[in-house]
C-alpha positions in Angstrom: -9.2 22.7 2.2 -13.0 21.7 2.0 -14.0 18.5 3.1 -14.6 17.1 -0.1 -11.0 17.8 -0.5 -9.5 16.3 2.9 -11.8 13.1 1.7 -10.3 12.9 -1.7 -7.2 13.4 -0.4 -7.3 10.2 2.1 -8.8 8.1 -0.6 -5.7 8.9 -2.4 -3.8 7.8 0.6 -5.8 4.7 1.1 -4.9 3.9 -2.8 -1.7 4.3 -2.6 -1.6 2.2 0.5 -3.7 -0.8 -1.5 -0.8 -0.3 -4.7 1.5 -0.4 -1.8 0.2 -3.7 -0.6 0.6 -4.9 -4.1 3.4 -3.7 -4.9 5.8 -4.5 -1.8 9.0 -3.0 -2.4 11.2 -0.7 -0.8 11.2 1.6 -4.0 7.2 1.3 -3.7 8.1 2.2 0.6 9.9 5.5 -0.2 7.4 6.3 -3.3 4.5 6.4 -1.1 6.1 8.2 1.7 7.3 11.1 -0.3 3.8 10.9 -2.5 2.1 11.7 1.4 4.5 14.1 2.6 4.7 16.2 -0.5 1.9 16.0 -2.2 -1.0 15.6 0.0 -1.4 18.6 2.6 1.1 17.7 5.2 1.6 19.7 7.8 4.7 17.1 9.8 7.3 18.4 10.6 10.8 17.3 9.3 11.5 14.9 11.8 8.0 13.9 12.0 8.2 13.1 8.2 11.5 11.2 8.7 10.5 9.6 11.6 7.5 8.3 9.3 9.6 6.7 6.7 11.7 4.7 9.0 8.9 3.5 10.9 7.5 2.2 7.2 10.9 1.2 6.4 11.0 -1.3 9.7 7.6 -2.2 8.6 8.4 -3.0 5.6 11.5 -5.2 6.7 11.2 -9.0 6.7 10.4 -10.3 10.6 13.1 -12.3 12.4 12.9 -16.3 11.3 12.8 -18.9 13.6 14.9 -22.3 13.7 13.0 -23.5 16.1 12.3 -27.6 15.9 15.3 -27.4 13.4 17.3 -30.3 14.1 20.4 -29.0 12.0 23.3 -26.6 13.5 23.5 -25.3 10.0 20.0 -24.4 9.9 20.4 -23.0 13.3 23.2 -20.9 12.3 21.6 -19.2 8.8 18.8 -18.3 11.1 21.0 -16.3 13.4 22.8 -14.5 10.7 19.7 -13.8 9.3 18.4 -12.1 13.0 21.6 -10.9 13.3 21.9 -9.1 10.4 18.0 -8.0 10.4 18.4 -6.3 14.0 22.0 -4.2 12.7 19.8 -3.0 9.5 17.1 -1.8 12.3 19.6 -0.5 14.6 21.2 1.8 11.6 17.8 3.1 11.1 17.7 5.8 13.7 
């Protein structure tokens, strides 16, 4: 691969990355992935490659919410089902 290859292929990457951004969903996640690992020259191994799609999955994943100043137990409680349930989709994930 020449240079002016490799650099074409990373603006491709960097694209992709910017539809990504636009385009948030996990669908758009996986799409990207496999568009990296299979179609620009990747030399990962498996695990390498999987171990890169879980790491965008988690990235992808909403961040844990926060009740705090929340004056309501109800409130309170839909936050930590929401953590909870966040941090057992992570924990699946490897």
């Amino acid at each position: 691969m020449t240079e002016l290859e490799a650099l074409k292929a990373q603006i491709k990457v960097l694209e992709r990355k910017v539809e990504q951004l636009e385009r948030n969903t996990l669908y758009a996640v996986i799409e990207n992935w496999w568009s990296d690992v299979f179609t620009v020259s990747s030399t990962d191994d498996m695990e390498t490659c999987i171990d890169t799609l879980v790491d965008r999955i988690e990235t992808w994943l909403p961040k844990p919410q926060s009740a705090a100043g929340s004056q309501s137990i109800g409130v309170e409680e839909l936050v930590q089902g929401f953590n909870d349930c966040l941090n057992k989709i992570k924990s699946k994930l490897r």
